[in-house]
C-alpha positions in Angstrom: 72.5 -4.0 -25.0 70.9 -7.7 -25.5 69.0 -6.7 -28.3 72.5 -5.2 -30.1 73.8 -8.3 -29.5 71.0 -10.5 -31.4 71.5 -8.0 -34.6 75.2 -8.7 -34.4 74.8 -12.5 -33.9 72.5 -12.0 -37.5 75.2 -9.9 -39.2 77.3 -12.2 -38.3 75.8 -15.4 -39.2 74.8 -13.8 -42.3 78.2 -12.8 -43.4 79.5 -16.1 -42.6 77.1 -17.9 -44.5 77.3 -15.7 -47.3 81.0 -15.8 -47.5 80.8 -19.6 -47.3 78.5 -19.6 -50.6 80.9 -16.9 -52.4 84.1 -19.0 -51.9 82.8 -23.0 -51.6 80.2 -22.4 -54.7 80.0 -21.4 -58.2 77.5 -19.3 -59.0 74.1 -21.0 -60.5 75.1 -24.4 -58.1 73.1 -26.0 -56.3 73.4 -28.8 -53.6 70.0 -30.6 -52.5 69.3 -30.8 -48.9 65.7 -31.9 -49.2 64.7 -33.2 -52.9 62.1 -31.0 -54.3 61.9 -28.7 -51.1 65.5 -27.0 -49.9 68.6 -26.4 -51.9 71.5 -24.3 -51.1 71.9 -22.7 -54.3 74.6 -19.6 -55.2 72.3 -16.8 -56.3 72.7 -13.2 -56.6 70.8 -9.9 -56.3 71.3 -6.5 -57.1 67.8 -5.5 -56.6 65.4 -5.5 -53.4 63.1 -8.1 -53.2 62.4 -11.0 -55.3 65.0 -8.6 -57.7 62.4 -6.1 -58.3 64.2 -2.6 -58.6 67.4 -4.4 -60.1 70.4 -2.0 -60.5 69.3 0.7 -58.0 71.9 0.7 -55.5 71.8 4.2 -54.6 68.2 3.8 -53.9 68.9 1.2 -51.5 71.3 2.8 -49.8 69.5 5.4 -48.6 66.5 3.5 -47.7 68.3 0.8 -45.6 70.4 3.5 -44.4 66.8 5.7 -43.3 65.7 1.8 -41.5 68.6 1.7 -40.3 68.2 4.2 -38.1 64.8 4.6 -37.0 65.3 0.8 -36.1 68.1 1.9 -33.6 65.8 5.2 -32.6 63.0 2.8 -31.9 64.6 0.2 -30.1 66.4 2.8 -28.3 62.9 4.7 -27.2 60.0 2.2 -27.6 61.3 -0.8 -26.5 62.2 0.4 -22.9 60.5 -2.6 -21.1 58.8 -4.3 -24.0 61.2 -7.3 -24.8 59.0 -8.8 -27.7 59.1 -5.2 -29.6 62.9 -4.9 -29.1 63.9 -8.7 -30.2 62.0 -7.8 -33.3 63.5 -4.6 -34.2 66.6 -6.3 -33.4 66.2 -9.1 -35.8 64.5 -6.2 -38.3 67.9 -4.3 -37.7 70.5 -7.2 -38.2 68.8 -8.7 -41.0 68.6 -4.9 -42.6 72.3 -4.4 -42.1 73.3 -8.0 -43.0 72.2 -7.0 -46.5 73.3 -3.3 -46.7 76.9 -5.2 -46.3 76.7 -6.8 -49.3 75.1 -3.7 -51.2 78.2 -2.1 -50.0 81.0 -4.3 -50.6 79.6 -6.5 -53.2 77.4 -4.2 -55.2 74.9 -7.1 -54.9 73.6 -9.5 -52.0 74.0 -12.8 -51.9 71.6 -15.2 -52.0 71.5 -19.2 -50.9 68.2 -20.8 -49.5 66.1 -21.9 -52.3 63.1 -23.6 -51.2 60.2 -25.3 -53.1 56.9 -24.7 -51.2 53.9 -26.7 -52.3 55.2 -26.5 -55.8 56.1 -23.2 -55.6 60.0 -22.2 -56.9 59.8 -19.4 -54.2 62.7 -16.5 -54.7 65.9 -17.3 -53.8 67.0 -15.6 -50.2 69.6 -15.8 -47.1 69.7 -15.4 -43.4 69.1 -11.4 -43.3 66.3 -11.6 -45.4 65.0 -14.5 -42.9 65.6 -12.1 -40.2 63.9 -9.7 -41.7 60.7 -11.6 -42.0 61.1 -12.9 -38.7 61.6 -9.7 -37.1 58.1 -7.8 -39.2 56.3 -11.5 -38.2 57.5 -10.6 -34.1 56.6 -7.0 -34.7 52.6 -7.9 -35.8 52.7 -10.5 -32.6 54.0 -7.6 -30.4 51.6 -5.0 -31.8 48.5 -7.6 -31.5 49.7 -8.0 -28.1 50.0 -4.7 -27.2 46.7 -3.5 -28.9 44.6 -6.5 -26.7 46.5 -5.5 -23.5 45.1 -1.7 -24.2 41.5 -2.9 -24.6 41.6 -5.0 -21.3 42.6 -1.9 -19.7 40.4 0.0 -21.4 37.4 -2.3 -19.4 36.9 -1.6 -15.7 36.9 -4.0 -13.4 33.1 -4.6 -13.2 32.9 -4.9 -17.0 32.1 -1.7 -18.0 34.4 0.3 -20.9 35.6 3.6 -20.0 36.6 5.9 -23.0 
């Protein structure tokens, strides 16, 4: 049940902030927080990713819909046990339904956080993309963790490996 709860505290941080940029902004403004670094800018998407796929809503829906739930399969059967692995999928999950939300009711997701890095304009994005990224970044943790926990066991305890 905890981990349900962090993918709805996403969704609904999300949702908040994206309703906050729809009816405080016009879209294209931007308001600095951090001169040449972070803006809060009113962007939108109707594609996946840095808008690649624009226009392909159906597409999307099945896909989120597909991780969607293998995200509730696997935190339902894998992460029995292994807080890190469910926290992730969690975050994976509430970032994943955060923007389905939009794809639904908007027909496009809404973007906000601009950021400048080293120079770099990067892509536009919002809170369930950042929980996205979080959540694949926790996953790679887990999985590293996981896979240097096997080979420890995998060595006796005089030293010697046993197949």
């Amino acid at each position: 049940m905890f981990y349900y709860l962090i993918a709805i505290f996403v969704i609904v941080l999300d949702q908040i902030t994206k309703w906050l940029i729809v009816s405080k902004m016009h879209f294209g403004e931007s308001i600095t927080i951090i001169e040449n670094f972070l803006y809060i800018t009113s962007h939108r998407n109707r594609g996946a990713a840095w808008g690649i796929l624009q226009g392909q809503m159906w597409l999307f829906y099945v896909i989120t819909l597909v991780v969607i739930i293998a995200l509730i399969y696997y935190l339902q059967k894998a992460a029995k046990g292994k807080w890190l692995l469910g926290v992730s999928l969690s975050f994976m999950l509430g970032g994943a339904i955060g923007n389905f939300i939009d794809r639904v009711i908007r027909k496009e997701v809404v973007d906000f956080i601009h950021t400048f890095i080293f120079g770099y304009n990067f892509p536009v994005f919002n809170i369930a993309d950042s929980a996205l990224v979080i959540g694949v970044i926790l996953l790679m943790i887990s999985m590293l963790r996981d896979e240097r926990e096997s080979k420890e066991k995998s060595y006796g305890e005089n030293g010697t490996h046993h197949s």
